[in-house]
N, CA, C and O atoms as CSV, one atom per row, in Angstrom:
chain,resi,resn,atom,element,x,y,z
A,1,UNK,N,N,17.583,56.312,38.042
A,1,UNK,CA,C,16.930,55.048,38.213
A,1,UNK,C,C,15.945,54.754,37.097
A,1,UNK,O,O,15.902,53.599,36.672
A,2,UNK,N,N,15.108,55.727,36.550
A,2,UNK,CA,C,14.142,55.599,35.560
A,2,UNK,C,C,14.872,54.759,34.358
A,2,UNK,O,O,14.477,53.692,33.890
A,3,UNK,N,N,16.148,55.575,33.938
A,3,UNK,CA,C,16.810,54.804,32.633
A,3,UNK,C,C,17.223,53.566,32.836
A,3,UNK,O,O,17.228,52.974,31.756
A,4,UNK,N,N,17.540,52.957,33.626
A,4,UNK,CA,C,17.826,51.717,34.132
A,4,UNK,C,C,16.871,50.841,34.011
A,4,UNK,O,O,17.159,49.827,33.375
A,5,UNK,N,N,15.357,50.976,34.621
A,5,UNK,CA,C,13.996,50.192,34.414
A,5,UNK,C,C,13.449,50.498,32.524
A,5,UNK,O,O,12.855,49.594,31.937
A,6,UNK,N,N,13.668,51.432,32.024
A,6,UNK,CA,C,13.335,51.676,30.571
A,6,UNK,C,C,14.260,50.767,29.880
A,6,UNK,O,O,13.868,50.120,28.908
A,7,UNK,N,N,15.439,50.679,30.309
A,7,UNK,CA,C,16.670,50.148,29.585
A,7,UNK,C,C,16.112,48.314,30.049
A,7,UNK,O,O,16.148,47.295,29.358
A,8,UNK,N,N,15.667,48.515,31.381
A,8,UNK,CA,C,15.383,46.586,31.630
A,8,UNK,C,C,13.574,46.306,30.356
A,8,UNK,O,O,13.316,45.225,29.827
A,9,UNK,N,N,12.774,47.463,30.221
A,9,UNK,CA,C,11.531,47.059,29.654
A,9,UNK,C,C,12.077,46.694,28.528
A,9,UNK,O,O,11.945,45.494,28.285
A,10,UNK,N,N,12.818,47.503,27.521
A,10,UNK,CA,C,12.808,47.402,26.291
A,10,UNK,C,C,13.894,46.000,26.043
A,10,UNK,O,O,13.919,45.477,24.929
A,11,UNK,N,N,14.626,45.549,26.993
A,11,UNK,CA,C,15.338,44.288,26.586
A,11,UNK,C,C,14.463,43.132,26.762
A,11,UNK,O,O,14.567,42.067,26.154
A,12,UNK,N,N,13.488,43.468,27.750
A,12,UNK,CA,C,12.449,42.372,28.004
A,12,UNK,C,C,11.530,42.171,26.468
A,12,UNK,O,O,11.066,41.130,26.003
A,13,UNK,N,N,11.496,43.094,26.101
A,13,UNK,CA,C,10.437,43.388,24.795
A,13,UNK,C,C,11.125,42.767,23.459
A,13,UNK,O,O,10.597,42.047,22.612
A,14,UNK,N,N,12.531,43.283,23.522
A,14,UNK,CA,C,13.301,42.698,22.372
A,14,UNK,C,C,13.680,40.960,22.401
A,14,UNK,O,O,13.755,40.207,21.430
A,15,UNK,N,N,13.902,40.607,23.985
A,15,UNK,CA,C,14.191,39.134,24.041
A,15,UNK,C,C,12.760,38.287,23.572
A,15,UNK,O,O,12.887,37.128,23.179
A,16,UNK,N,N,11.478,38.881,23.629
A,16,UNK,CA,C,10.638,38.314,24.135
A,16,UNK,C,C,9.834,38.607,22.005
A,16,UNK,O,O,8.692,38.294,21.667
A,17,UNK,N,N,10.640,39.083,21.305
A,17,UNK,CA,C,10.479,39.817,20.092
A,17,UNK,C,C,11.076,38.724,19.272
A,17,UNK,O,O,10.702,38.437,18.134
A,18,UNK,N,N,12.051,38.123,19.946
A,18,UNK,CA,C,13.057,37.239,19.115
A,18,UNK,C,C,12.668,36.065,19.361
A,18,UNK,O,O,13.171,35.295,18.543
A,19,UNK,N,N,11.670,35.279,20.477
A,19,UNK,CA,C,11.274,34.539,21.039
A,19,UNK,C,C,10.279,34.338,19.819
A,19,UNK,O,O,10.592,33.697,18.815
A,20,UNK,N,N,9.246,34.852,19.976
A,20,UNK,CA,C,8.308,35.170,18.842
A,20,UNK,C,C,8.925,34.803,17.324
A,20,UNK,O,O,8.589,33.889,16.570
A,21,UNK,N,N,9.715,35.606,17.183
A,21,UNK,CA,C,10.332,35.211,15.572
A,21,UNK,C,C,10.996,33.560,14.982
A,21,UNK,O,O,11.006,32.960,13.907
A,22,UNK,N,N,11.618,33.245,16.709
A,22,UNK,CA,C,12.177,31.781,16.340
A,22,UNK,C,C,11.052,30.593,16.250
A,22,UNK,O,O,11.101,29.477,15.732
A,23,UNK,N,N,10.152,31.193,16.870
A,23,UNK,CA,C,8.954,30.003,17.204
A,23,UNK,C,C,7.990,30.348,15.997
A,23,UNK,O,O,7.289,29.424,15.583
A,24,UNK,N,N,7.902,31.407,15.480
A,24,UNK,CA,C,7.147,31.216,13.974
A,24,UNK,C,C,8.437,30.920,13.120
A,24,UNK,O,O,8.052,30.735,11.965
A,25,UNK,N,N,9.549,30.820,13.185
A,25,UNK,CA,C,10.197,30.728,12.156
A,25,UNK,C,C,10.304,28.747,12.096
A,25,UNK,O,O,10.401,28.049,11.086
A,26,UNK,N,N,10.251,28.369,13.331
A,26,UNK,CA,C,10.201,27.047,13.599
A,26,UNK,C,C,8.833,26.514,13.299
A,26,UNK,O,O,8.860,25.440,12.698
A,27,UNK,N,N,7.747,26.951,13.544
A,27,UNK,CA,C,6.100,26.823,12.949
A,27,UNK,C,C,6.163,26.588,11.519
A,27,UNK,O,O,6.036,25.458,11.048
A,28,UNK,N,N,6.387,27.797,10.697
A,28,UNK,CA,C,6.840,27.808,9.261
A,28,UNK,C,C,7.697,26.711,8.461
A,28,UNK,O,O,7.657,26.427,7.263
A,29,UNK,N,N,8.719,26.026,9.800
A,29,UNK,CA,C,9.596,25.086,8.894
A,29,UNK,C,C,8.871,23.807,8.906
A,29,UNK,O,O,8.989,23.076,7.923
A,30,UNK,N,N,7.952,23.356,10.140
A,30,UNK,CA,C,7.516,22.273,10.492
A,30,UNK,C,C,6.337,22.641,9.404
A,30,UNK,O,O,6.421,21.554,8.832
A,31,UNK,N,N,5.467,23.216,8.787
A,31,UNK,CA,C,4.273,23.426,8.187
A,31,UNK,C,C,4.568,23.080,6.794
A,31,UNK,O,O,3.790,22.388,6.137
A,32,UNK,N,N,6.346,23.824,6.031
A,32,UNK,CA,C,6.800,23.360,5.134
A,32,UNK,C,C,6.773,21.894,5.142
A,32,UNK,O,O,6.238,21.200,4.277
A,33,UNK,N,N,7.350,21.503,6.118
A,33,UNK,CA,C,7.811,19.978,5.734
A,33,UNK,C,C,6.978,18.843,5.517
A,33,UNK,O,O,7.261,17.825,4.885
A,34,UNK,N,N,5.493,19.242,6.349
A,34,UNK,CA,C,4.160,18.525,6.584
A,34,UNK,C,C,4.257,18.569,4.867
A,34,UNK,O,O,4.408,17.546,4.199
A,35,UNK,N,N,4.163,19.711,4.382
A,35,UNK,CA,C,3.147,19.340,3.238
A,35,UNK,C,C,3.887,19.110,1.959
A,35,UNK,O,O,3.325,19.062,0.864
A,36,UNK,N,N,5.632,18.919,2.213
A,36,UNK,CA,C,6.039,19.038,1.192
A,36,UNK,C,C,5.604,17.315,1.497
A,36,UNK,O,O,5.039,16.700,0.592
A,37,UNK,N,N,5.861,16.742,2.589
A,37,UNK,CA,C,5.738,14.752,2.508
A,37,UNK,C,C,4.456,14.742,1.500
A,37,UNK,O,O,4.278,14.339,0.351
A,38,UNK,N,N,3.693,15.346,2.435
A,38,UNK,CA,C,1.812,14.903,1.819
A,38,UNK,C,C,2.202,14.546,0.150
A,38,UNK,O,O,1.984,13.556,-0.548
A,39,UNK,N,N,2.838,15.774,-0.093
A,39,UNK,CA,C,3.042,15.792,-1.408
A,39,UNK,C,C,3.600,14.568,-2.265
A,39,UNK,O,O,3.092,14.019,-3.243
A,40,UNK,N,N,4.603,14.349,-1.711
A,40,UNK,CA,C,5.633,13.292,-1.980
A,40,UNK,C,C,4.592,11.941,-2.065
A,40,UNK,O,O,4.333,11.408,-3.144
A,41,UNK,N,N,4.108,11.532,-0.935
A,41,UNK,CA,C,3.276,10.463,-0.631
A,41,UNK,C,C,1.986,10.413,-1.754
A,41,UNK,O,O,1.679,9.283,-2.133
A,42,UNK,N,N,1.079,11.761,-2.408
A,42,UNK,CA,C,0.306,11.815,-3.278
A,42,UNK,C,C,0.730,11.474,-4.389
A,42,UNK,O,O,0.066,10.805,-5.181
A,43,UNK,N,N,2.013,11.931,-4.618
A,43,UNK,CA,C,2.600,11.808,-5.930
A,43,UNK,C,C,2.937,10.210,-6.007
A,43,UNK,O,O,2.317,9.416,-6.715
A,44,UNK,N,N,3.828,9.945,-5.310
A,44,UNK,CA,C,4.094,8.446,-5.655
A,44,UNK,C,C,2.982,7.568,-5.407
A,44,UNK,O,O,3.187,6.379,-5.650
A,45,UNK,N,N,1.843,7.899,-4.973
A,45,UNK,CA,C,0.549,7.128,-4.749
A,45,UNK,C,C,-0.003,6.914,-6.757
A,45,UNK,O,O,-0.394,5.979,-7.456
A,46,UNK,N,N,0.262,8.259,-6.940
A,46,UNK,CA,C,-0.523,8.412,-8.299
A,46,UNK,C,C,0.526,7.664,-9.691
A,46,UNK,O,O,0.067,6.941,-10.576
A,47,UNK,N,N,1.918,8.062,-9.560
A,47,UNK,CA,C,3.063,7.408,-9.914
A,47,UNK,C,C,2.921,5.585,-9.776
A,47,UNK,O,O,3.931,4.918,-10.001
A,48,UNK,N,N,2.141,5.170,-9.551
A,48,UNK,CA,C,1.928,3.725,-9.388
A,48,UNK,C,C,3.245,2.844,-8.257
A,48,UNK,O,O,3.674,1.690,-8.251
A,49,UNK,N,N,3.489,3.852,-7.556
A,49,UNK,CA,C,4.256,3.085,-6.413
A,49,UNK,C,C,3.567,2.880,-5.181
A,49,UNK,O,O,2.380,2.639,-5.396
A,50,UNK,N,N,3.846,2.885,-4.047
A,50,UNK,CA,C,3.183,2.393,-2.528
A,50,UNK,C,C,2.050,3.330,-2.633
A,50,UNK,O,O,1.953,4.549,-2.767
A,51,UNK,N,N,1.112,2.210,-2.512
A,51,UNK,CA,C,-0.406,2.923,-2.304
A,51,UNK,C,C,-0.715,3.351,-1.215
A,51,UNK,O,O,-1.109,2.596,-0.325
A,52,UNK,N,N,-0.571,4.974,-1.023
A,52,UNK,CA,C,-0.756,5.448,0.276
A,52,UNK,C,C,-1.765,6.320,0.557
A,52,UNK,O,O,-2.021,6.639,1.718
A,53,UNK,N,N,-2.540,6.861,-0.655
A,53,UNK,CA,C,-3.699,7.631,-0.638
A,53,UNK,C,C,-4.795,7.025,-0.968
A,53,UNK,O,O,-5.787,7.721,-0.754
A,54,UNK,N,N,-5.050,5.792,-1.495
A,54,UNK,CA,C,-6.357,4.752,-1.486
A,54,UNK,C,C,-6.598,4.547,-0.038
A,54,UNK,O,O,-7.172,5.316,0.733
A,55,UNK,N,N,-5.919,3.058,0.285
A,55,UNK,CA,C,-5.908,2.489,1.435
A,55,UNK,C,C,-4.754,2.406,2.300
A,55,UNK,O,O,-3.654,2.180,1.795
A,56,UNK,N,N,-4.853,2.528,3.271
A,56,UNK,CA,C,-3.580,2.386,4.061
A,56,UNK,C,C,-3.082,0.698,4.156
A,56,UNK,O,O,-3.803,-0.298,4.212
A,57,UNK,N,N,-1.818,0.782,4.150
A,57,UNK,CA,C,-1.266,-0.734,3.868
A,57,UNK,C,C,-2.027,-1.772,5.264
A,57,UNK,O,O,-2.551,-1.325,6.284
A,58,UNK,N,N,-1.895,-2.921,4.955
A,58,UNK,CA,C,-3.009,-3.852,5.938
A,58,UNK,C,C,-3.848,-3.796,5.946
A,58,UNK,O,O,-4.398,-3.262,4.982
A,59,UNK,N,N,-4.516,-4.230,6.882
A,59,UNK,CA,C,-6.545,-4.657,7.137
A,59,UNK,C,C,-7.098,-2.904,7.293
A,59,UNK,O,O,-6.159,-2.185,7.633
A,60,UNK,N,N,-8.112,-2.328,7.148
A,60,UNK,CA,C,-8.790,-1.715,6.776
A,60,UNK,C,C,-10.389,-1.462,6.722
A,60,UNK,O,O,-10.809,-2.224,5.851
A,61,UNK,N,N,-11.271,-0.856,7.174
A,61,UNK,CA,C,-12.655,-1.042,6.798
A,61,UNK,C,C,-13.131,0.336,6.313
A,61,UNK,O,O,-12.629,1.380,6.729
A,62,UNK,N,N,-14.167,0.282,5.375
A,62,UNK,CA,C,-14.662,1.892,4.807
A,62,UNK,C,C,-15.459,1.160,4.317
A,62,UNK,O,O,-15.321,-0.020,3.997
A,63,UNK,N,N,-16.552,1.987,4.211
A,63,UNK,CA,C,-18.166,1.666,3.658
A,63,UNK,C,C,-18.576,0.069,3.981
A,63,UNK,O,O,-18.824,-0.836,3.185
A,64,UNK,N,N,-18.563,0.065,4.836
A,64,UNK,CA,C,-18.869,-1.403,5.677
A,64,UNK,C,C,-18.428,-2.381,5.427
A,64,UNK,O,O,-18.819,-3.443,5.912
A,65,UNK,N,N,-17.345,-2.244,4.466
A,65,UNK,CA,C,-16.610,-3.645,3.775
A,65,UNK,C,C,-15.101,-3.684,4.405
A,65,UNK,O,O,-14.227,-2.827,4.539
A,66,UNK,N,N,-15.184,-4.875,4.684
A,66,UNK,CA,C,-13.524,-5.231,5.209
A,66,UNK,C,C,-12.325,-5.656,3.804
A,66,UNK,O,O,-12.388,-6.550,2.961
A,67,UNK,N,N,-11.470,-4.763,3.999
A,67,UNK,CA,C,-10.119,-5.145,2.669
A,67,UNK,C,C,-8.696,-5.116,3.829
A,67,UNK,O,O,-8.462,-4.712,4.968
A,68,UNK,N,N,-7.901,-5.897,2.588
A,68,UNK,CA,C,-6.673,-6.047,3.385
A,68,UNK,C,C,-5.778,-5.308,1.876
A,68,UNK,O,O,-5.897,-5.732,0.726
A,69,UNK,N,N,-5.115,-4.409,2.212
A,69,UNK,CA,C,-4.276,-3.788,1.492
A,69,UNK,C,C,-2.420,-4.072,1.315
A,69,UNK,O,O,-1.451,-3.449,1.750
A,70,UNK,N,N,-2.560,-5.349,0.440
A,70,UNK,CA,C,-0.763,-5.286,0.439
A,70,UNK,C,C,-0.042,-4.673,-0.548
A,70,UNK,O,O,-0.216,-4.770,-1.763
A,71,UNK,N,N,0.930,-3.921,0.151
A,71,UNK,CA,C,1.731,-2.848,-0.569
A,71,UNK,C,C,2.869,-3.990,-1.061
A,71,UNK,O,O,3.346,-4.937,-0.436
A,72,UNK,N,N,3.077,-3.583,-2.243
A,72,UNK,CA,C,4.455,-4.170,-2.117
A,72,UNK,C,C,5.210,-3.674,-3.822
A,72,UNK,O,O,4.574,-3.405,-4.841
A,73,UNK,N,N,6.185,-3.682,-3.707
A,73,UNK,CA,C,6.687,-3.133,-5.208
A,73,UNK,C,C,7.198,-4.246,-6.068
A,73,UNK,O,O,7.346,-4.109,-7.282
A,74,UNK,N,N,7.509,-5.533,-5.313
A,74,UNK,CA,C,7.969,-6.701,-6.016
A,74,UNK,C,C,6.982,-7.719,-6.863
A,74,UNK,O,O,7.390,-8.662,-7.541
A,75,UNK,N,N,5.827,-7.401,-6.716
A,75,UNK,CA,C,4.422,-8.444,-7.030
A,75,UNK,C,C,3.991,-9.616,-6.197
A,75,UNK,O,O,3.146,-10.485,-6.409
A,76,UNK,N,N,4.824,-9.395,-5.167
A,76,UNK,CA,C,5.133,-11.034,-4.151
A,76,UNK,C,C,3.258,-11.537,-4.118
A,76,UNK,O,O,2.477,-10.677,-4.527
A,77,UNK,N,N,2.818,-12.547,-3.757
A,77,UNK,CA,C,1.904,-12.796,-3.365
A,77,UNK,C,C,2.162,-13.291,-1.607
A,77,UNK,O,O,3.026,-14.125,-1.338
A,78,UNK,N,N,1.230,-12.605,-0.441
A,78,UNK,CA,C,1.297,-13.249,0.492
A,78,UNK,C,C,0.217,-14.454,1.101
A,78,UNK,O,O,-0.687,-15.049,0.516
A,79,UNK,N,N,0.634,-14.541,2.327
A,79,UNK,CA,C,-0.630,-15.483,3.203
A,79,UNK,C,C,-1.234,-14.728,4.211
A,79,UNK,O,O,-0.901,-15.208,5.295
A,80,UNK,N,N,-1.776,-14.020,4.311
A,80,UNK,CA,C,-2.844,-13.235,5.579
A,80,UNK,C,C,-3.386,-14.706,6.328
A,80,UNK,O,O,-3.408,-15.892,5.996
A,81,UNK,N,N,-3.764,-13.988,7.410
A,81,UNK,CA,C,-4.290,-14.637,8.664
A,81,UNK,C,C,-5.440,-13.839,8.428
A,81,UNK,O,O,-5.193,-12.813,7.794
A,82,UNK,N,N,-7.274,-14.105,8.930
A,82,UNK,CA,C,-8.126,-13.555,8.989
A,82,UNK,C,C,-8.790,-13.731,9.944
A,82,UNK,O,O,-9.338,-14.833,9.971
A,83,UNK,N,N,-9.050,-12.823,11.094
A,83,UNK,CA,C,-9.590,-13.078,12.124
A,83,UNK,C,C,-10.637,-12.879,11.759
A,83,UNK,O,O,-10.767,-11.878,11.055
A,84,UNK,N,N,-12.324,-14.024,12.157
A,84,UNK,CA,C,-13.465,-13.884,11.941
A,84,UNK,C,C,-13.982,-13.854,13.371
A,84,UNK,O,O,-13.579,-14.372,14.413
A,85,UNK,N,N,-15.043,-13.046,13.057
A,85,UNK,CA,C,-15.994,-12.708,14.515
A,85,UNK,C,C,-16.781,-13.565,14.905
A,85,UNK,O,O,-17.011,-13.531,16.114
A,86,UNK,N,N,-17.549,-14.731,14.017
A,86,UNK,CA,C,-18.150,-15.676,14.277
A,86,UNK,C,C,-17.816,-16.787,13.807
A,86,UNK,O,O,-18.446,-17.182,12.826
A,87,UNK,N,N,-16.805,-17.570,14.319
A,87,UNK,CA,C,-16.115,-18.618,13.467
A,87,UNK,C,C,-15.101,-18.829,13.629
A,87,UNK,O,O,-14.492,-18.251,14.530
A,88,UNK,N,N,-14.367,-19.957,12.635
A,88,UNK,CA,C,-13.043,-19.652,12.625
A,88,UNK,C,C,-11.996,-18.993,11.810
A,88,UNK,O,O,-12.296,-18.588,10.687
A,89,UNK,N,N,-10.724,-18.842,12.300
A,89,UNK,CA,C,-10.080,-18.559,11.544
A,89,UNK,C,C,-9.436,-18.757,10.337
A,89,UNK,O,O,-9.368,-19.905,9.898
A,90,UNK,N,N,-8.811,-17.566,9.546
A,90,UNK,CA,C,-8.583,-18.803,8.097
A,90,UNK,C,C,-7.815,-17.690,7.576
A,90,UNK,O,O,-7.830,-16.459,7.575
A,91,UNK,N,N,-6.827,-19.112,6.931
A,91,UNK,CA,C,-5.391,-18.115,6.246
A,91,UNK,C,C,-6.358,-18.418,4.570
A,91,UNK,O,O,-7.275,-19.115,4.134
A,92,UNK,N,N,-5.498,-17.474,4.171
A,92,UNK,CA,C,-5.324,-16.690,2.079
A,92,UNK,C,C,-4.646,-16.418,1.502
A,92,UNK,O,O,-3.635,-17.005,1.887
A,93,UNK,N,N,-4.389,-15.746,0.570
A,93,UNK,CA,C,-3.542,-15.402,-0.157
A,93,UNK,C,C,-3.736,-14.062,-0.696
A,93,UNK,O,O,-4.569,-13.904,-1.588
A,94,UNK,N,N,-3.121,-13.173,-0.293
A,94,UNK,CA,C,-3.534,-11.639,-0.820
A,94,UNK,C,C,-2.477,-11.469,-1.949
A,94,UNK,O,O,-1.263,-11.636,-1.825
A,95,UNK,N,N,-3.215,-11.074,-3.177
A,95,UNK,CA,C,-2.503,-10.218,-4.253
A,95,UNK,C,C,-2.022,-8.824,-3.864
A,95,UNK,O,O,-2.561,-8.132,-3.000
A,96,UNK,N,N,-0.877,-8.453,-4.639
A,96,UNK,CA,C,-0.543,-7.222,-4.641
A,96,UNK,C,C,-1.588,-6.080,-5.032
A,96,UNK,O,O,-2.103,-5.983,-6.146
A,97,UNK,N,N,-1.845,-5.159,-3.858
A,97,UNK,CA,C,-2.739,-4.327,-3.813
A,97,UNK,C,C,-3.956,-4.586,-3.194
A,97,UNK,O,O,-3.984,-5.492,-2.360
A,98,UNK,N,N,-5.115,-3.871,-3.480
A,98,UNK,CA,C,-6.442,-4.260,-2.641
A,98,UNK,C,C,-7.331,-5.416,-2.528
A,98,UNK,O,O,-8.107,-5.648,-3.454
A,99,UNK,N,N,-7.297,-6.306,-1.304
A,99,UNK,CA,C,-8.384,-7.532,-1.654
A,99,UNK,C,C,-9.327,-7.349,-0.648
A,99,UNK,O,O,-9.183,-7.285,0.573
A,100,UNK,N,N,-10.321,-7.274,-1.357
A,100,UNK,CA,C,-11.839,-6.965,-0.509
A,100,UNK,C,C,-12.022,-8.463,0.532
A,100,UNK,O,O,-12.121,-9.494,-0.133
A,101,UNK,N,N,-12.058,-8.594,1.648
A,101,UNK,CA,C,-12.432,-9.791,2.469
A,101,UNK,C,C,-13.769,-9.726,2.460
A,101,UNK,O,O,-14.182,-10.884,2.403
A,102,UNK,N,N,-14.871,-8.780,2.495
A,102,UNK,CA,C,-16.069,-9.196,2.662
A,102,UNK,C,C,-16.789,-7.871,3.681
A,102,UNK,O,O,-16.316,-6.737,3.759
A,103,UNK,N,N,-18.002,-8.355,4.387
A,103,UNK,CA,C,-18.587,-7.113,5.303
A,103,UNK,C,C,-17.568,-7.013,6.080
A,103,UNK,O,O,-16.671,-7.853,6.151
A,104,UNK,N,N,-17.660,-5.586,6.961
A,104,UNK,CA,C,-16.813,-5.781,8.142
A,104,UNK,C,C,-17.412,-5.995,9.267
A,104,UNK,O,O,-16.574,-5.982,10.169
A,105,UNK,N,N,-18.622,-6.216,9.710
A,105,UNK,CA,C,-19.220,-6.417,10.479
A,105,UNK,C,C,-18.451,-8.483,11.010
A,105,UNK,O,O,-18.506,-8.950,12.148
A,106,UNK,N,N,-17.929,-9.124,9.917
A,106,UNK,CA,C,-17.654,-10.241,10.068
A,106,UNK,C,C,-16.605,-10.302,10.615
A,106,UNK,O,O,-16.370,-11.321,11.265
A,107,UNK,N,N,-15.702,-9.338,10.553
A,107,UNK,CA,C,-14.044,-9.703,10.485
A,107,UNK,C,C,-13.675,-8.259,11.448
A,107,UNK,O,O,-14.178,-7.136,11.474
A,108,UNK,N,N,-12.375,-9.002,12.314
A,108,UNK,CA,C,-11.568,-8.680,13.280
A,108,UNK,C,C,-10.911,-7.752,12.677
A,108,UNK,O,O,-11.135,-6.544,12.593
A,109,UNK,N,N,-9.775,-8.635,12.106
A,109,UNK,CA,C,-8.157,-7.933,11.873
A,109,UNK,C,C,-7.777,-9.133,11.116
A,109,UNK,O,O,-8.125,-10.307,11.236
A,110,UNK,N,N,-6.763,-8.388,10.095
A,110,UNK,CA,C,-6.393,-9.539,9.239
A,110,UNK,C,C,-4.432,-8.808,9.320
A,110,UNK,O,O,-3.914,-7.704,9.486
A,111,UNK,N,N,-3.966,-10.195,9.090
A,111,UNK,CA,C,-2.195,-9.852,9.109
A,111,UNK,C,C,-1.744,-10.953,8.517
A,111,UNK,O,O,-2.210,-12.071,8.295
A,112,UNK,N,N,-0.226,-10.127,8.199
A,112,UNK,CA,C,0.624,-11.005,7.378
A,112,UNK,C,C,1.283,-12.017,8.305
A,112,UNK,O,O,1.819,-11.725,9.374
A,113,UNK,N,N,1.192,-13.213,7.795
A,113,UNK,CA,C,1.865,-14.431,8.617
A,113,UNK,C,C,2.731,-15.045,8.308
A,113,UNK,O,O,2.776,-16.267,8.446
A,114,UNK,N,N,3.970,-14.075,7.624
A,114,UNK,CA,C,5.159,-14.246,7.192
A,114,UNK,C,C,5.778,-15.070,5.722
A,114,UNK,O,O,6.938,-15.155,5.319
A,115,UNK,N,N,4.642,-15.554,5.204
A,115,UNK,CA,C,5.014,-16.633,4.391
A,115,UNK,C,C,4.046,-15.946,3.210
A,115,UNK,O,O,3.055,-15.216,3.197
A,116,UNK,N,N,5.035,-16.698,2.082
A,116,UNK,CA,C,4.441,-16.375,0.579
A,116,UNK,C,C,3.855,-17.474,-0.135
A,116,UNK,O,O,4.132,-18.627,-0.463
A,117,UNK,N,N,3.014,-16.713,-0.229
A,117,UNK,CA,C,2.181,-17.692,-1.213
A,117,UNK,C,C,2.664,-18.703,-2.495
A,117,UNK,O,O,3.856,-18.956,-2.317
A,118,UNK,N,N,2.207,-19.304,-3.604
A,118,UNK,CA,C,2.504,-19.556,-4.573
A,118,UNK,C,C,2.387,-18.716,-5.973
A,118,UNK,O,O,1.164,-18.654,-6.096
A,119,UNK,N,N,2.856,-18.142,-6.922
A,119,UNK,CA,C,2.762,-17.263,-7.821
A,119,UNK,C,C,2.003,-18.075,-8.677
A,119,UNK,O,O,2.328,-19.239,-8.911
A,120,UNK,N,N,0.721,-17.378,-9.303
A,120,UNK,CA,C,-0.066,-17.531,-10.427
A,120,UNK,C,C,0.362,-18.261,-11.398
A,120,UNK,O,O,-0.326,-18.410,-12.408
């Protein structure tokens, strides 16, 4: 009877061994992949394509100033919508890349309202 319960510990130990190995081996692949993107995303940030390590694309606030960030690779100019906190509302025209709206203490949320502007 003894070899029988020794023979059940050590399969418990080995299943439970391999358990362990697939779940760091699965940890390891997911940790690769995190940082190979980061990477990808830094690089083409710095590469002058989609600005993804400045500002994140759309409305935005950091250091108390409100910006609306349009990504775009074509130069399009759009029309944002600007929600104001005391007031009314009011459409613009955002250039490609960062346009500072002002404090953020003033402003909601700003979005694209489908339509393009006129080119310079």
């Amino acid at each position: 009877m003894r070899k029988a319960t020794t023979r059940l510990s050590t399969t418990r130990l080995s299943t439970t061994a391999r358990r362990r190995t697939r779940w760091s081996a699965l940890a390891g692949a997911v940790v690769l992949t995190l940082t190979t993107t980061v990477g990808v995303a830094t690089a083409s940030a710095r590469t002058g394509g989609v600005q993804l390590a400045d500002k994140p694309c759309g409305y935005s606030e950091s250091d108390r100033r409100a910006w609306y960030n349009h990504c775009t690779t074509d130069g399009s100019r759009i029309q944002i919508r600007v929600d104001v906190v005391h007031g009314p509302d009011f459409n613009t025209c955002a250039e490609p890349g960062v346009n500072t709206l002002g404090w953020a203490f003033k402003y909601r949320n700003a979005w694209y309202t489908g339509k393009l502007c006129r080119p310079l």
